[in-house]
C-alpha positions in Angstrom: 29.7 1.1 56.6 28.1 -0.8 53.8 27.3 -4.3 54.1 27.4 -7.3 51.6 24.2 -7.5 51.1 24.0 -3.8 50.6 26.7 -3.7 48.1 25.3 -6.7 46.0 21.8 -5.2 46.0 22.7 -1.9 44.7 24.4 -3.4 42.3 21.8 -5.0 41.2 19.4 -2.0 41.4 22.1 -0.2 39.5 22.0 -2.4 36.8 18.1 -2.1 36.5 18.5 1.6 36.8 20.9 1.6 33.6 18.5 -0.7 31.7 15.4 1.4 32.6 17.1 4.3 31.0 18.0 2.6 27.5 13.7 2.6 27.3 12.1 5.2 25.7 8.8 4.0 27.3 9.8 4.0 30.9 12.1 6.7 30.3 10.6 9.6 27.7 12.8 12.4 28.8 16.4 10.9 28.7 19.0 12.3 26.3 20.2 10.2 23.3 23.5 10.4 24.8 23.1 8.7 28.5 21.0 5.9 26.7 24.2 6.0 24.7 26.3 5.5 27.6 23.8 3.7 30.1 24.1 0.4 27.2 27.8 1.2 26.6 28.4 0.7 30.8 25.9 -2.6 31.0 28.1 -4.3 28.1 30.7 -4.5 31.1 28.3 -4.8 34.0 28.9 -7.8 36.2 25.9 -10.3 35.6 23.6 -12.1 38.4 25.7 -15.1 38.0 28.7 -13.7 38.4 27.8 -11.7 41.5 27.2 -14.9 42.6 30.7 -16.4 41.8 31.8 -13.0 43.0 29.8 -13.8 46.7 31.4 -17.4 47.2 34.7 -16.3 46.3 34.0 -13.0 48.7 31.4 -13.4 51.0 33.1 -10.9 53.6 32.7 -8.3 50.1 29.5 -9.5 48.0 26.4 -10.6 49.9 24.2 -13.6 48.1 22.3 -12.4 45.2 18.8 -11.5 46.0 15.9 -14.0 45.2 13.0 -13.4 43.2 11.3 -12.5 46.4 13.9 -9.8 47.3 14.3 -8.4 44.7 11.3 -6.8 43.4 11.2 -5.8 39.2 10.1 -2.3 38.5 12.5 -1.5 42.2 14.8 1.1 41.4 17.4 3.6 43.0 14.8 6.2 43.2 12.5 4.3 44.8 
């Protein structure tokens, strides 16, 4: 069973994921058209804040967003 906090952080990492794939630099070898669709699914992805709004409304759903400590930049599904 996934918990909140699980739930919110991959979302999170998800959203990292789909941005890491829309740069060539940190991502030679991906196809035009997933960096085509990776920045055409982040224009609806649900921002930090309102996973927040989404954890006090939910908390049983959505765990707290992670801090800066928790969540680590550069961390990554495949990591």
């Amino acid at each position: 069973m996934t918990m909140p906090d699980e739930r919110t952080m991959a979302i999170f990492q998800t959203r990292q994921f789909l941005q890491e794939l829309l740069d060539p630099k940190q991502r030679p070898n991906v196809p035009g058209c997933v960096r085509q669709e990776a920045r055409r699914l982040l224009r609806h992805y649900p921002l930090p804040m309102e996973l927040s709004l989404a954890h006090d409304a939910l908390p049983f759903i959505f765990g707290a967003p992670p801090t800066a400590s928790e969540y680590v930049i550069g961390k990554t599904l495949r990591d």
